[in-house]
N, C-alpha and C positions, 0 to 999 in steps of 0.2 A: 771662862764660861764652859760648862760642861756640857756635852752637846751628844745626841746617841750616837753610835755609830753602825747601826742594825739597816738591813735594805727595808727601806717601807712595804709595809705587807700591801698596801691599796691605793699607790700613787695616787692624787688627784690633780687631772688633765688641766693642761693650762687655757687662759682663754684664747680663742681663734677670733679671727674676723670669719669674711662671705665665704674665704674660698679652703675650707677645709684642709686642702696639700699645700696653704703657703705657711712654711715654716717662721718665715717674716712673722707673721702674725702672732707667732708664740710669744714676743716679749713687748707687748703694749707700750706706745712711746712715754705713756703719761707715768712709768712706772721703773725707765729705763735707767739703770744705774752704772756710771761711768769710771774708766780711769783715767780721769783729763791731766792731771799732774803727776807724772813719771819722770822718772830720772832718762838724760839721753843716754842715747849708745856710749859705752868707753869708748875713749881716744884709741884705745891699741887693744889688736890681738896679742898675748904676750907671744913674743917669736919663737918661746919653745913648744908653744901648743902645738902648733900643727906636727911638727918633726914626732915629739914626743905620741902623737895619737896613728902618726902612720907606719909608726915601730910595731902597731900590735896587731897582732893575725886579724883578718876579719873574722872567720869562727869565735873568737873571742870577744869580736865589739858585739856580736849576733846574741840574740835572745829569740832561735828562731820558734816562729807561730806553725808548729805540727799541723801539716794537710792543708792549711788552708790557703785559698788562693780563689782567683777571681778570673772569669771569660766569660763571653758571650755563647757560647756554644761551637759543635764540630767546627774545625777549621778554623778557631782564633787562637790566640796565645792565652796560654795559664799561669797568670802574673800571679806567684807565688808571698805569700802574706811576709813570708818571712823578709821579704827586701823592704819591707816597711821597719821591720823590729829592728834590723840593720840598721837603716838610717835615724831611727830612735836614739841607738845606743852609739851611733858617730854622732849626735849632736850633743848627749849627756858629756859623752870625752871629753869633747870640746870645750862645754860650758865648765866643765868641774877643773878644768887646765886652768882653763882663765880664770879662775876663782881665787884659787891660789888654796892653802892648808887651811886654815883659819876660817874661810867663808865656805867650805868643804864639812867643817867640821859640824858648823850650825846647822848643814841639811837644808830642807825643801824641795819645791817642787815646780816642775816645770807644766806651764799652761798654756796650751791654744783650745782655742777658738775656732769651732770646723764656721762654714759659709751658712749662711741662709737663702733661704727662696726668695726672689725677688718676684716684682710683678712692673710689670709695663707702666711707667708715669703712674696715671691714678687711676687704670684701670686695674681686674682683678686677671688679664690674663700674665700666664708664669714664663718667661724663656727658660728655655731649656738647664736645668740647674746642675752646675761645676763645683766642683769642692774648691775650696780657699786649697791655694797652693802648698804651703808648712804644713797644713792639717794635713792637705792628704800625704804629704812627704814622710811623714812622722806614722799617719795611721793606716791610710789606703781606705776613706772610710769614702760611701758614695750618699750616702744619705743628708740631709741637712738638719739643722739644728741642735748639733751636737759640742760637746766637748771634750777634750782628754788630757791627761795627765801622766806625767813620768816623776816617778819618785826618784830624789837624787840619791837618797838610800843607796836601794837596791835595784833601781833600774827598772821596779815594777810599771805596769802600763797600766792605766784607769780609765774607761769610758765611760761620760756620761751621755745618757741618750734622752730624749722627748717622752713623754708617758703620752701616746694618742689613743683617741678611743673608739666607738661606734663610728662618730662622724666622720673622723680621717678612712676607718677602713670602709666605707659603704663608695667614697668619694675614688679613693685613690688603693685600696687593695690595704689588707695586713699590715700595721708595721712592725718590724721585727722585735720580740723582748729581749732582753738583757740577755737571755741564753742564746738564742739567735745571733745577737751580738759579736759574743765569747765566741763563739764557732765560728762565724764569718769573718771575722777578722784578724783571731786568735791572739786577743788582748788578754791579760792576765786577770781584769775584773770591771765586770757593766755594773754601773748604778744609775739610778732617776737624775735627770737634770737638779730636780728639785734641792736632793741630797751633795750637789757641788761644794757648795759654801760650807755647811758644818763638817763634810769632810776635810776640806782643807784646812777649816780653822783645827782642827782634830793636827791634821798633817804636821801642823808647823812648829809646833810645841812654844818653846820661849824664845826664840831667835830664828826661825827659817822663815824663807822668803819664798816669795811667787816668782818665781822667773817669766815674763811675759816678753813678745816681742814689739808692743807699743813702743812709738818714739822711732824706732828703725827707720833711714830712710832708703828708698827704693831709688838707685842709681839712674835707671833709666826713664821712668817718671815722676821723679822728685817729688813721689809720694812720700806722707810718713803713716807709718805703719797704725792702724787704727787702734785705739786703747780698747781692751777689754770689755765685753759689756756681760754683767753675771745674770743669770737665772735668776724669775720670779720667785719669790717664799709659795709654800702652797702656803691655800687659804684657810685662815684662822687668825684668830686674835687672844688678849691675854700674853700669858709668858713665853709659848710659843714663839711668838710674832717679835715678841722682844729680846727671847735668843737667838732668832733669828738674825733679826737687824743688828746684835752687838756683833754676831759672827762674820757676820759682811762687810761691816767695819773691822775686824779685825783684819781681814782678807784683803781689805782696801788700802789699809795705812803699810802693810808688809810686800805690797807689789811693785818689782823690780825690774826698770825695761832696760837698764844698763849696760848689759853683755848679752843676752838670748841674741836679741838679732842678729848681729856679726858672726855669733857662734853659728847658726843656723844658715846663714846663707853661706857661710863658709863650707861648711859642708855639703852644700848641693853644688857645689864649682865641681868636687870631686867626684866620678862615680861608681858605683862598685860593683862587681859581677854581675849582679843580678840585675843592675839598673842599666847596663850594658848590651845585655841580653833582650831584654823589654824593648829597649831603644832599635837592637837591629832588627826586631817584629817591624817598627813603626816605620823604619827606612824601606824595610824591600818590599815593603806594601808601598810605600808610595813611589819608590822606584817605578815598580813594574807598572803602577799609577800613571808614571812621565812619560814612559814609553808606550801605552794606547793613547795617550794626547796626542803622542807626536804622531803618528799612524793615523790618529783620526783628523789631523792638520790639512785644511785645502782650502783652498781660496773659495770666496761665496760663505761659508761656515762663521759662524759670530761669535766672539771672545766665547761668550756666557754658554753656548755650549760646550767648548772643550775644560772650561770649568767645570758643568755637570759630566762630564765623562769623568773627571778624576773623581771628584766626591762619590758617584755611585760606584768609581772601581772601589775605591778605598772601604767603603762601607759594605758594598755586596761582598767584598772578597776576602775580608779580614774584620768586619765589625767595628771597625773605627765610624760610629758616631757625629764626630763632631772636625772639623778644620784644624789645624793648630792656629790659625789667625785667619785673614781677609785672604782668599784665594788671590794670585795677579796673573792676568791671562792677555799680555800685553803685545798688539800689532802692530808692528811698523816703529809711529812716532810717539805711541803710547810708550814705548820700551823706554821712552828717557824720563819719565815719569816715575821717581823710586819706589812711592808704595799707592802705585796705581788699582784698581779695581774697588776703591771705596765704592759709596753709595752716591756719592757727587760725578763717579767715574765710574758707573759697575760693569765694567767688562764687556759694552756694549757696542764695541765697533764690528762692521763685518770686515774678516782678514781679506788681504788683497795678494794677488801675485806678485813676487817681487818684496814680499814683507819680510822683516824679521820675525823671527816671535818671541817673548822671553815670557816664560811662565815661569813663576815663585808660587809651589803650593807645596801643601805638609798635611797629613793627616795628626792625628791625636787619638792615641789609645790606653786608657786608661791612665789617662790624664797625662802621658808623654807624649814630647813635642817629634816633630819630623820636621826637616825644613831644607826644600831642594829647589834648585832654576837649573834649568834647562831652554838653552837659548840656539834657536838652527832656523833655515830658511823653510818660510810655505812652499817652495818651490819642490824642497826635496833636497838641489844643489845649491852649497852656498858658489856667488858669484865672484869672481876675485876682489871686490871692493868689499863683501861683506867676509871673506875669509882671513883677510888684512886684520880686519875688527876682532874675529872672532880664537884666531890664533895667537894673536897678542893678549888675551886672558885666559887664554888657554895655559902659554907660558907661564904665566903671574901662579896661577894654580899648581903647575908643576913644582916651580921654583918653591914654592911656600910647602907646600906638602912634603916636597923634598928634606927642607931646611928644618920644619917643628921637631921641636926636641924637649923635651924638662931640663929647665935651664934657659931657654930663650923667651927674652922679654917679644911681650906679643907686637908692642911699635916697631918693632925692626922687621916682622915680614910685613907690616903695610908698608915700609917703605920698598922691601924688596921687591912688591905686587907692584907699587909705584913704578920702579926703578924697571922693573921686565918688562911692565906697557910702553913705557916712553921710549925704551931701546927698539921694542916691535915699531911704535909708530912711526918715529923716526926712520925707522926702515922702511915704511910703508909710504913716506912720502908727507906725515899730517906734522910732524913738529920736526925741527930744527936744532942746531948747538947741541952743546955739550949736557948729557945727562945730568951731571950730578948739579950743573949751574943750574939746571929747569930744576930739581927735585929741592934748592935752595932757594926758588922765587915759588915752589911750592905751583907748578903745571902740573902735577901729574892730583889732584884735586878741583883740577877745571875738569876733568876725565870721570874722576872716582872721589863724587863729592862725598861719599861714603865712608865707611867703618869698613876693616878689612872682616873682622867677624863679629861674634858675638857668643857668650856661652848658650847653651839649650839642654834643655831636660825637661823638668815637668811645668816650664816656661818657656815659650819661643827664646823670646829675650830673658836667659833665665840671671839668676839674681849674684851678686859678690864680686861684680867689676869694680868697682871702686871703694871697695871695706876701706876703714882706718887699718895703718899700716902698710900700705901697698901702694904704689906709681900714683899718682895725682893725673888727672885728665891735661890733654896738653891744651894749650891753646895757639897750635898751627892750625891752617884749612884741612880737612883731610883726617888727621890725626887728633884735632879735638873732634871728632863724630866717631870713636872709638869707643865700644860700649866696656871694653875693658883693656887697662894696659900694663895688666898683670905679666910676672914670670909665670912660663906654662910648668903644668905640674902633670907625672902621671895619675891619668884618670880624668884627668878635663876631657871633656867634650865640646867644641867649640865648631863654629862654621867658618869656611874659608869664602870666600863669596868674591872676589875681585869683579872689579867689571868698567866696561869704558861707556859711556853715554856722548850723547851731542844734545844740549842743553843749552837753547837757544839764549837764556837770561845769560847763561856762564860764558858762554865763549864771547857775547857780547861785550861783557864785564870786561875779559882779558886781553879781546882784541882792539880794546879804549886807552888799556893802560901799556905804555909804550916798554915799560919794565918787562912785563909778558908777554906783548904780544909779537917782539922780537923772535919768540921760542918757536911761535904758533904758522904754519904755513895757511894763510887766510884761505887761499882759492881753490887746494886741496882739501881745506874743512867747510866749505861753501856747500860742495856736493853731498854732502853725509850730514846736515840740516833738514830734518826728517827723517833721518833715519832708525832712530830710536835709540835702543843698546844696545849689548849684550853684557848679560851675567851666566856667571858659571860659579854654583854654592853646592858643597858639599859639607855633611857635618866629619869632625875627622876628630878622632880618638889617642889621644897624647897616652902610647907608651915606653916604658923603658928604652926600648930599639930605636924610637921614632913617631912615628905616625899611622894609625891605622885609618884608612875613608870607611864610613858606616853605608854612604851611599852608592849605589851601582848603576848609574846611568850612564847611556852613548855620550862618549867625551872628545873622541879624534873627530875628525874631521870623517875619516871615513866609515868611523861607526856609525854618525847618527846620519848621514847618506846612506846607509847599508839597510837601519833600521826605518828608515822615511821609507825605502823602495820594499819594504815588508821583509825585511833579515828578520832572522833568528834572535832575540834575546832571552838571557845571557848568551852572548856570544861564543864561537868556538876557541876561541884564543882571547887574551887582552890582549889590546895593542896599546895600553898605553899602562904599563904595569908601574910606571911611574907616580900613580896616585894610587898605589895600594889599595885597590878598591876590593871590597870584601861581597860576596855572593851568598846571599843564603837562603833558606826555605823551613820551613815551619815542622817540626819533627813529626811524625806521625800521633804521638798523644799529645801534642800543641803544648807540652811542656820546654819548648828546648827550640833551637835556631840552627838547622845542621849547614855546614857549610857548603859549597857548592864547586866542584872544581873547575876553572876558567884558567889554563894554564898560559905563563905569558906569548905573545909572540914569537 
């Protein structure tokens, strides 16, 4: 089919529903065309891919986007375009590894899918709209309704965008043209949505394929990945209409969801200068976030307010927008609760004296995650029952932070987290016997029903814990709620989080079964039944050397006492230089992250 390959001089607009800015509305259901039957994912990453793709300079994998970058104004960070063309050209590696010579040699093209606007049930109002995750990994694009493509070629980058017109701008402001595009995001070439399908049928000559990530499934919520949905034809009938539709079908019989997925998620486990960079914006925003919580911490005060003190620090003070997830702003007995502050549970208790408090919140900027707890008494001083608690994950934190290496499978520090609590508590008086016989009837998971971490980036829970080819989920207590049980690699970013709770169903469980409840000292865990938790989560950065922490909050004991009674933060010295916790502040042209000097104790 010969098809033109000229940008249309007079796009025409596609149809809308009521509400002009919902991008949803661009592709009418009655008209919606799918890719239902896709090949799965390969079985395997080949195991020279990755080795093979981290031998080459990143200057090399980069196709950087000249000037362009994106902030909210004075005082935010300036996420530079080019960390997008980066992770473009780390996922082309990837995918042309796994290809092998021969499906290298036939070419094509790789295709996502940016997000659409949603609207509330069946009304027409809009939540706030986020880019599909891969889209913006790939592109950094914020607008909806879009498309893009990577040529396997040459590595070139193609967006397609919306053609909107009077109605979208009178509703919702300008949207930008194809040249607006170019510049903002500094793609190699914008065209009309419309123009998608016959370029690609153009792209593929007699053998190349559509690399898509349909079929992929999402580790963490057992999603799979939704098939492709293409662009309207503009309107017209005759040969048109019928070059059209054979080019669609050609576009449809040649799309391949086989390898993209893996390739792609595999890629975002890893991350690279610049994604590094981004991420310690989002942490020492929300750092300095934990520590006016804690400050503004007093008995009488309601969860839901020290959740609006962090969102408004985060966003007055840095332009982070949005949460990276459900804020958790947990009192006393709420603390045992692991992902408390739903809307069944919104944050609605008022704190007491004498409470623990365990907050879990994260800003999001520019579509990266933050993800921190910070766990200390309303009182100001923790009491010796709650410093028992609070120092036994404290350890666990050490111990792990200590130990990360490349090279270390990720099950070995939960059991280390395991293994340092039960040695605290048992010293504390709450369990019994021998460690390693409790860590084989599997006690230290009545504690930490939990995952020791989880990776994070432009996903809380970000994606490639359990690819084909890599550790299988275990099925122990404990260690199957592991979102990933990978060997650590440099460049992962992952959270460390250990933590102990009293969780009335659990202890009940353990202390029925005569196996366990040998381990358990009943009348010393009688008293700590309402007590809540505590967690203590840091995101921490696997390099060469070790480990770097991204985040910088009161961690000793006597720091977050220091900072309860109104101390200095950052601190004059660390005192606990054992979590390599890193300090930093926003450069003066909000290009850069300068570091801050906190020398050790």
């Amino acid at each position: 089919v010969e098809l033109p390959n000229a940008p249309m001089s007079s796009p025409t607009p596609l149809r809308r529903r009521r509400r002009p800015c919902a991008a949803v509305a661009l592709v009418p259901a009655a008209h919606v065309r799918s890719t239902s039957q896709l090949p799965s994912p390969s079985p395997t990453l080949p195991p020279h891919t990755r080795s093979r793709f981290a031998m080459l300079p990143e200057a090399k994998r980069a196709r950087p986007a000249a000037g362009a970058s994106f902030a909210l104004g004075p005082g935010t960070y300036r996420v530079p375009m080019s960390l997008h063309s980066t992770n473009r050209a780390t996922v082309t590696a990837l995918l042309l590894a796994s290809l092998g010579p021969q499906q290298q040699e036939q070419g094509g093209v790789i295709l996502l899918q940016g997000g659409d606007q949603l609207e509330r049930y069946d009304t027409d109002n809009e939540p706030l709209y986020r880019q599909e995750s891969y889209f913006h990994y790939c592109f950094g694009v914020r607008e909806a309704g879009c498309y893009g493509c990577i040529s396997l070629a040459d590595q070139k980058s193609y967006f397609f965008v919306p053609a909107l017109g009077r109605d979208y701008e009178i509703v919702c402001g300008r949207f930008p043209t194809p040249a607006d595009f170019k510049a903002k995001y500094g793609v190699d070439e914008v065209r009309y949505t419309s123009e998608l399908v016959p370029w690609l049928a153009l792209q593929l000559g007699n053998s190349g394929k559509v690399h898509v990530l349909a079929g992929g499934v999402n580790s963490d919520s057992a999603s799979r990945y939704p098939a492709v949905v293409l662009p309207l034809p503009p309107s017209g009938e005759g040969q048109d209409a019928l070059d059209f539709e054979a080019a669609s079908e050609c576009v449809r019989q040649r799309m391949d969801g086989s390898a993209l997925y893996a390739c792609a998620a595999d890629a975002r486990t890893r991350k690279s200068a610049a994604e590094v960079e981004l991420m310690r914006y989002t942490y020492a925003l929300s750092s300095a976030a934990h520590v006016e919580v804690m400050r503004a911490t007093k008995a009488g005060v309601m969860e839901y307010q020290l959740e609006a003190k962090f969102l408004y620090h985060t966003y007055a003070n840095g332009g982070a927008r949005s949460a990276a997830y459900t804020c958790i702003c947990a009192s006393g007995p709420n603390g045992a609760v692991l992902h408390y502050g739903h809307t069944g549970r919104p944050n609605d208790r008022q704190v007491q004296e004498g409470d623990m408090m365990l907050n879990d919140m994260g800003c999001e900027y520019a579509c990266y995650a933050s993800d921190i707890t910070c766990s200390y008494p309303v009182s100001g001083k923790f009491s010796p029952a709650q410093q028992i608690v609070y120092e036994a994950v404290l350890a666990a934190q050490l111990a792990v932070v200590g130990a990360m290496r490349p090279g270390t499978p990720w099950p070995e520090m939960h059991r280390l987290a395991e293994r340092t609590m039960l040695i605290a508590l048992k010293k504390g008086g709450l369990v019994q016997g021998e460690v390693e016989e409790m860590l084989e009837h599997d006690i230290g998971a009545i504690f930490m029903p939990h995952g020791l971490g989880h990776f994070i980036g432009i996903d809380t829970h970000d994606v490639g814990g359990y690819l084909p080819g890599n550790p299988a989920r275990s099925d122990r207590p404990g260690l199957s709620r592991l979102r990933t049980a990978r060997v650590l690699e440099q460049g992962m970013v992952i959270t460390v989080e250990p933590g102990i709770y009293f969780i009335d169903a659990l202890l009940d469980e353990a202390l029925a079964e005569p196996k366990r409840a040998r381990f358990l000292v009943a009348e010393k865990l009688e008293a700590y039944r309402g007590f809540g938790g505590v967690r203590i989560e840091d995101a921490v950065l696997v390099t060469a050397e070790g480990a770097v922490s991204l985040a910088a909050c009161p961690r000793s004991v006597a720091e977050v006492e220091a900072v309860m009674s109104g101390g200095a933060w950052p601190p004059a010295v660390d005192a606990v230089p054992q979590l390599r916790r890193t300090w930093h502040r926003l450069a003066a042209d909000g290009a850069s992250m300068e570091p801050v000097a906190v020398p050790p104790a």
